[in-house]
DRENDO-1510 file (C-alpha; in Angstrom, 1 decimal, always signed):
<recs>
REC; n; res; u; v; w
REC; 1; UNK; +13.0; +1.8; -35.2 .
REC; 2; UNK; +11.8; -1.2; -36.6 .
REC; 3; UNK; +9.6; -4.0; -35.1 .
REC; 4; UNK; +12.1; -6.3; -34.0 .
REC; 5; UNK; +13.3; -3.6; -32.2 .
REC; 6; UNK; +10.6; -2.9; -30.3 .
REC; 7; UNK; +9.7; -6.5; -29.3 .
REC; 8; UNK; +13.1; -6.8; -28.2 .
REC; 9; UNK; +12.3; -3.8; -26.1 .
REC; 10; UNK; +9.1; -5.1; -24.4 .
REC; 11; UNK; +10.6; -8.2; -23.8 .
REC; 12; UNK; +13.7; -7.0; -22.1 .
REC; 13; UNK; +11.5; -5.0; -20.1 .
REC; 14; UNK; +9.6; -8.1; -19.0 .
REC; 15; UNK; +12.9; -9.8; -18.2 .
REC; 16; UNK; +13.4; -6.8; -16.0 .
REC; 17; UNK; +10.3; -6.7; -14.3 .
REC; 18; UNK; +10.3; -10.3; -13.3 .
REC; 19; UNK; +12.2; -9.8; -10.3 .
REC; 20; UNK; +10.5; -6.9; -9.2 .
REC; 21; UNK; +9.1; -6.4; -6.3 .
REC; 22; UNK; +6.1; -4.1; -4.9 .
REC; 23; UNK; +6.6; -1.1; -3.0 .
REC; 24; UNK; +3.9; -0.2; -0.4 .
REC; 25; UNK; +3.3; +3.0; +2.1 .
REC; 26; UNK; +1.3; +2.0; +5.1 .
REC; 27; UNK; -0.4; +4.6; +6.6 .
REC; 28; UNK; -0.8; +3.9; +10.7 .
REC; 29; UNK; -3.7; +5.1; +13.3 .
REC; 30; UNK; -0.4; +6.1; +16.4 .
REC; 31; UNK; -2.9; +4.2; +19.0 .
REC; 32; UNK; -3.8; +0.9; +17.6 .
REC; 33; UNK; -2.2; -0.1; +13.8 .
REC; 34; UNK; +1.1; +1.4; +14.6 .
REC; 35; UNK; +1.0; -0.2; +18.4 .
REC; 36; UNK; +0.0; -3.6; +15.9 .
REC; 37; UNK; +2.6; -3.3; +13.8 .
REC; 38; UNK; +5.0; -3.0; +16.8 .
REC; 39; UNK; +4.2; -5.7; +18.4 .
REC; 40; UNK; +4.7; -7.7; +15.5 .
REC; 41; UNK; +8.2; -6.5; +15.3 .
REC; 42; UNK; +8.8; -6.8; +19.2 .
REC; 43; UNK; +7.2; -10.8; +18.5 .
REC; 44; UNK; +9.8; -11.4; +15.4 .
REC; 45; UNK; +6.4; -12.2; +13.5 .
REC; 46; UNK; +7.6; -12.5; +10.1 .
REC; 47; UNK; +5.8; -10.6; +7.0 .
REC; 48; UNK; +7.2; -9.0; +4.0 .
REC; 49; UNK; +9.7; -6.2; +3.8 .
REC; 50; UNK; +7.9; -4.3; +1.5 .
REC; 51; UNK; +5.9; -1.9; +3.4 .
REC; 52; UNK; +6.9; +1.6; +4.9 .
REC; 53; UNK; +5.1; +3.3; +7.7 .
REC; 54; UNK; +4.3; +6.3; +8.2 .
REC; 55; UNK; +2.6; +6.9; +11.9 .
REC; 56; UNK; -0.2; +9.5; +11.9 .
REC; 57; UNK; -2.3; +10.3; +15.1 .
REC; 58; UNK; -5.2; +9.2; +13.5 .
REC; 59; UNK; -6.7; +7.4; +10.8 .
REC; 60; UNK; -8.9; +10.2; +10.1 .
REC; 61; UNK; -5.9; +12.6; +9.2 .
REC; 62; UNK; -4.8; +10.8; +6.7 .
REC; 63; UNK; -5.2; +12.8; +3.4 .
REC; 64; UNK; -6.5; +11.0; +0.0 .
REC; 65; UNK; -4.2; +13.4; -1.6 .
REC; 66; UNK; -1.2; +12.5; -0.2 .
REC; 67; UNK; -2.1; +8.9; -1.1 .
REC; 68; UNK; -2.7; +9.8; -4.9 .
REC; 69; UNK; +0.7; +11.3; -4.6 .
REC; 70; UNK; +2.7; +8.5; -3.5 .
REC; 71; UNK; +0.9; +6.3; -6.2 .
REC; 72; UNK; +1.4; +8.8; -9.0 .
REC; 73; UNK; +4.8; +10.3; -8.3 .
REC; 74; UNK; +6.7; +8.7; -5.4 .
REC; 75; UNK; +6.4; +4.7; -7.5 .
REC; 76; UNK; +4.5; +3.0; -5.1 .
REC; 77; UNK; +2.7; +0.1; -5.8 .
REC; 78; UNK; -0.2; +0.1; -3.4 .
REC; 79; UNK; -1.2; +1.3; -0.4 .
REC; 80; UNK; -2.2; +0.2; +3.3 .
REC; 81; UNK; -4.6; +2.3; +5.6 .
REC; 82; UNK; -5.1; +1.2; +9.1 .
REC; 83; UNK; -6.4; +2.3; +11.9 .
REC; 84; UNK; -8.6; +1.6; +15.2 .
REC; 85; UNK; -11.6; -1.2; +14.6 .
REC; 86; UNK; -14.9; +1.0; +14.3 .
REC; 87; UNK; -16.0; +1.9; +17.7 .
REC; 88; UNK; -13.1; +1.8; +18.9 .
REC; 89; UNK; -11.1; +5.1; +18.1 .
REC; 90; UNK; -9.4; +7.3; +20.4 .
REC; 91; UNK; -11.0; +10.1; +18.8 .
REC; 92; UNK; -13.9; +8.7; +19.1 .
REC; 93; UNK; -15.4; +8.5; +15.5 .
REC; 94; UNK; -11.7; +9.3; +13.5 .
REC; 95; UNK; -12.0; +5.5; +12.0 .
REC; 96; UNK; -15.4; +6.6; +10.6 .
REC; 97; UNK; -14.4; +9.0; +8.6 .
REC; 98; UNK; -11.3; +7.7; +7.4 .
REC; 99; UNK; -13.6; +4.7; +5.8 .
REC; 100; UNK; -15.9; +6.7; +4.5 .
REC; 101; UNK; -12.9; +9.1; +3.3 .
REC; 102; UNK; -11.2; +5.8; +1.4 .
REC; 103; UNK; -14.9; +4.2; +0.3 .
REC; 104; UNK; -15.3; +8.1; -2.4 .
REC; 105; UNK; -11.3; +7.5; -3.1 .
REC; 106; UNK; -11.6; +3.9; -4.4 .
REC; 107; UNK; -13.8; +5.2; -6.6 .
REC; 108; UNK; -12.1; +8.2; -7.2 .
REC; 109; UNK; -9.2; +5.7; -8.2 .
REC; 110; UNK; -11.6; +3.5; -10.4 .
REC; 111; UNK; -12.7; +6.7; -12.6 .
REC; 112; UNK; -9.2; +7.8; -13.2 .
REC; 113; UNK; -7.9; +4.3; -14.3 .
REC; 114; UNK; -6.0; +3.0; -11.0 .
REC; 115; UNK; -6.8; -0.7; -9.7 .
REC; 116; UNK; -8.7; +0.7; -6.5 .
REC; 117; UNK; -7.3; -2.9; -5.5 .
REC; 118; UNK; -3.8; -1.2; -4.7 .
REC; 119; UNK; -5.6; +0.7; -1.9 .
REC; 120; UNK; -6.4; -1.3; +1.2 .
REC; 121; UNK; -7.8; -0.7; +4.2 .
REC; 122; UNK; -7.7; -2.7; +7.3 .
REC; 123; UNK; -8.6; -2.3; +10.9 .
REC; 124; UNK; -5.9; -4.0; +13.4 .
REC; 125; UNK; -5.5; -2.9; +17.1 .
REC; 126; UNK; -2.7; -3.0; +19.6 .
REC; 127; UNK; -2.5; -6.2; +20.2 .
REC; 128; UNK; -3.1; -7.8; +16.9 .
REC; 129; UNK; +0.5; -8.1; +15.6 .
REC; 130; UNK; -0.1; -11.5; +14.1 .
REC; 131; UNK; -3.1; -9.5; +12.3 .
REC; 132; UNK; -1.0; -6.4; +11.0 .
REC; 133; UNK; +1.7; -9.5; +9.6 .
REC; 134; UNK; -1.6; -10.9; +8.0 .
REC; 135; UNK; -2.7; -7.9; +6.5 .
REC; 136; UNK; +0.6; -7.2; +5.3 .
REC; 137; UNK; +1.0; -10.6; +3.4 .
REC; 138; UNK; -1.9; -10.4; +1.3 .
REC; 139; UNK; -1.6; -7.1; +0.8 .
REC; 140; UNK; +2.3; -8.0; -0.8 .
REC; 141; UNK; +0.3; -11.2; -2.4 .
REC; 142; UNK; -2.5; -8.9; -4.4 .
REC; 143; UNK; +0.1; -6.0; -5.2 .
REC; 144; UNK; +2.5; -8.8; -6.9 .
REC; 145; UNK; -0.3; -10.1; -9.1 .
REC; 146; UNK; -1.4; -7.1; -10.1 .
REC; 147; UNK; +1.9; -5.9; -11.4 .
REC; 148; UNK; +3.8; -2.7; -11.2 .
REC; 149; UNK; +2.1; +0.3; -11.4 .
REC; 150; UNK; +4.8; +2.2; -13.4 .
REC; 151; UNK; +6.0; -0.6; -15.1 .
REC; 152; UNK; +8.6; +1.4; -17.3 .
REC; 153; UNK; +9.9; +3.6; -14.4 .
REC; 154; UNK; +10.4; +0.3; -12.5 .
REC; 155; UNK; +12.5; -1.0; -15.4 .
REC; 156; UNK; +14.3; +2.4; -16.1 .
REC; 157; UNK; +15.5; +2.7; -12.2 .
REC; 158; UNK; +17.0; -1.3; -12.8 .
REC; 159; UNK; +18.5; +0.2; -15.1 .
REC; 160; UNK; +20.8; +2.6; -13.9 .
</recs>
């Protein structure tokens, strides 16, 4: 393959990636973030598309590993955690540990080469659906600047 080859490559890819839009997995405390993100539905308050949910009872149950697995094998571009504000938990201190559980995995993500920037994690209650459409926003806003994660994969699946 010669060189104009591949620069015809990279920019086709480019071309391809310009449209492109992030994909993000929330992960939701059942009592307050999910409750949130409800209510914003039930309101019609508007926010990006681009976020799945997954409901968990609690914060604390939510699993650095399954996170590293979405980002590494299921192409998604960042990740939202949320759960009850501290002090607040129904299981008392389950929004402690989660913090401290996603304060070693932004680190984690930092020594193996992944903007820990793509992990967020946010603290909304029941009745903060204009909040959860906040937090959803930027989080859409800071995933789209900081590009695709698999930028070849997300070219490849335009592809076919």
């Amino acid at each position: 393959m010669d060189q104009n080859q591949v620069s015809v490559e990279t920019s086709d890819t480019s071309l391809r990636t310009e449209n492109w839009e992030p994909k993000i997995v929330a992960f939701l405390c059942n009592w307050c973030s999910y409750a949130g993100a409800d209510l914003a539905g039930g309101s019609r308050v508007k926010y990006p598309a681009n976020v799945r949910i997954i409901r968990v009872p609690c914060s604390a149950r939510i699993d650095p590993k399954l996170v590293l697995k979405g980002l590494e094998k299921e192409h998604v571009d960042g990740v939202i955690v949320s759960g009850c504000h501290p002090g607040d938990c129904h299981y008392t201190e389950g929004n402690y540990y989660a913090r401290r559980r996603m304060l070693m995995f932004h680190r984690l993500m930092e020594f193996i080469g992944i903007d820990s920037q793509r992990i967020r994690m946010s603290w909304v209650s029941a009745s903060e659906g204009t909040k959860w459409a906040d937090v959803v926003t930027q989080v859409v806003e800071d995933i789209r600047a900081l590009g695709p994660l698999h930028p070849r994969e997300t070219a490849n699946a335009r592809d076919h």
